[in-house]
C-alpha positions as CSV (number, residue, x, y, z in Angstrom):
1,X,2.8,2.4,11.6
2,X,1.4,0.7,8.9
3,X,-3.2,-0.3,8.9
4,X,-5.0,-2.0,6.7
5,X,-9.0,-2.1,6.5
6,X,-10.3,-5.7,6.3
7,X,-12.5,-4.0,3.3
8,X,-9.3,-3.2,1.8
9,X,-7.2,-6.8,2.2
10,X,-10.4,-8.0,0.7
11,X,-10.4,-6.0,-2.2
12,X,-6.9,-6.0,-2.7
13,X,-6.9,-10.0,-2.9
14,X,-9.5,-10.2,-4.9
15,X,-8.2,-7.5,-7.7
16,X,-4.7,-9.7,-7.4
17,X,-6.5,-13.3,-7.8
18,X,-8.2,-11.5,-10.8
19,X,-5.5,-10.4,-12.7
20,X,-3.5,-13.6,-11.4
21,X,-1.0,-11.3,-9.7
22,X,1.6,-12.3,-7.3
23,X,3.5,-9.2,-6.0
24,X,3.7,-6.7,-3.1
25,X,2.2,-3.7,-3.1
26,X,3.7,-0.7,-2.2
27,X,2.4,2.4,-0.8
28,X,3.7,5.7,-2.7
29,X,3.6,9.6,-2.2
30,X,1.9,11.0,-5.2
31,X,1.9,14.7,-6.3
32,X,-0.6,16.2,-8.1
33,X,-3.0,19.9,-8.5
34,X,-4.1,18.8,-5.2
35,X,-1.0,18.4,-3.1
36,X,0.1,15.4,-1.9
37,X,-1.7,12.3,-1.6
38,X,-0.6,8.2,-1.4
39,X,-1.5,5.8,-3.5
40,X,-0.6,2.0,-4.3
41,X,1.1,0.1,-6.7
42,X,2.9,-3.1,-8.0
43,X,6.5,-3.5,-6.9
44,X,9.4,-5.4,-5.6
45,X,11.1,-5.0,-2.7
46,X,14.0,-2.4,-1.9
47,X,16.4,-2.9,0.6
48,X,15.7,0.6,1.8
49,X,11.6,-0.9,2.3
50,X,10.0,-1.3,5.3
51,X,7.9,-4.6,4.9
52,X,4.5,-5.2,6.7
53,X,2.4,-8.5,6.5
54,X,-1.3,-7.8,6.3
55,X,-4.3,-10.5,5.3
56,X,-1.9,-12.2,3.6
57,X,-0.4,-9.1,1.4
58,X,3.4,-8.1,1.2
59,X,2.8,-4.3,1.4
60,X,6.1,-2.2,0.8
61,X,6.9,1.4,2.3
62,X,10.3,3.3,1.6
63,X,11.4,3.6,5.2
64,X,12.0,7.3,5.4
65,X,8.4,8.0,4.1
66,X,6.9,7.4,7.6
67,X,8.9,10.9,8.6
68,X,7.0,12.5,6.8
69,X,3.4,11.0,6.7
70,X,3.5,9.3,10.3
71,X,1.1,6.9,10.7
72,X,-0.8,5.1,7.2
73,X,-4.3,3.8,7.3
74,X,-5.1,1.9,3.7
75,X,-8.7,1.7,3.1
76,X,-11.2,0.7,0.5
77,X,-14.5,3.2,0.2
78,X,-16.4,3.1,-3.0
79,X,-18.0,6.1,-4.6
């Protein structure tokens, strides 16, 4: 349910070793002008989280978001 892009575990590690973070990130439903979009942030676990293990990084999801997303793909591309 839950991908991750080796471009993105890379990135990801390397922003957290940066900024000498150690925490899981979680992947959140935004709204904005838009519509709807996800993003990632800095969080602790809930016990209402679904918890996936990728490269090495604790990535949290609130388990009744996959209803209405399905499947999420996090990426990295550069602009």
């Amino acid at each position: 349910m839950l991908e991750v892009t080796e471009t993105a575990i890379t990135n990801l590690k390397e922003y957290l070793t940066k900024n000498n973070l150690d925490s899981a990130i979680r992947v959140v439903m935004q709204s904005g002008c838009a519509g709807v979009s996800l993003g990632l942030g800095l969080d602790e676990k809930k016990d209402s989280d679904q918890v996936f293990e990728e490269g090495g990084i604790t990535f949290l999801v609130d388990g009744g978001m996959f209803a209405t997303t399905g499947a999420i793909k996090v990426d990295f591309v550069k602009s």
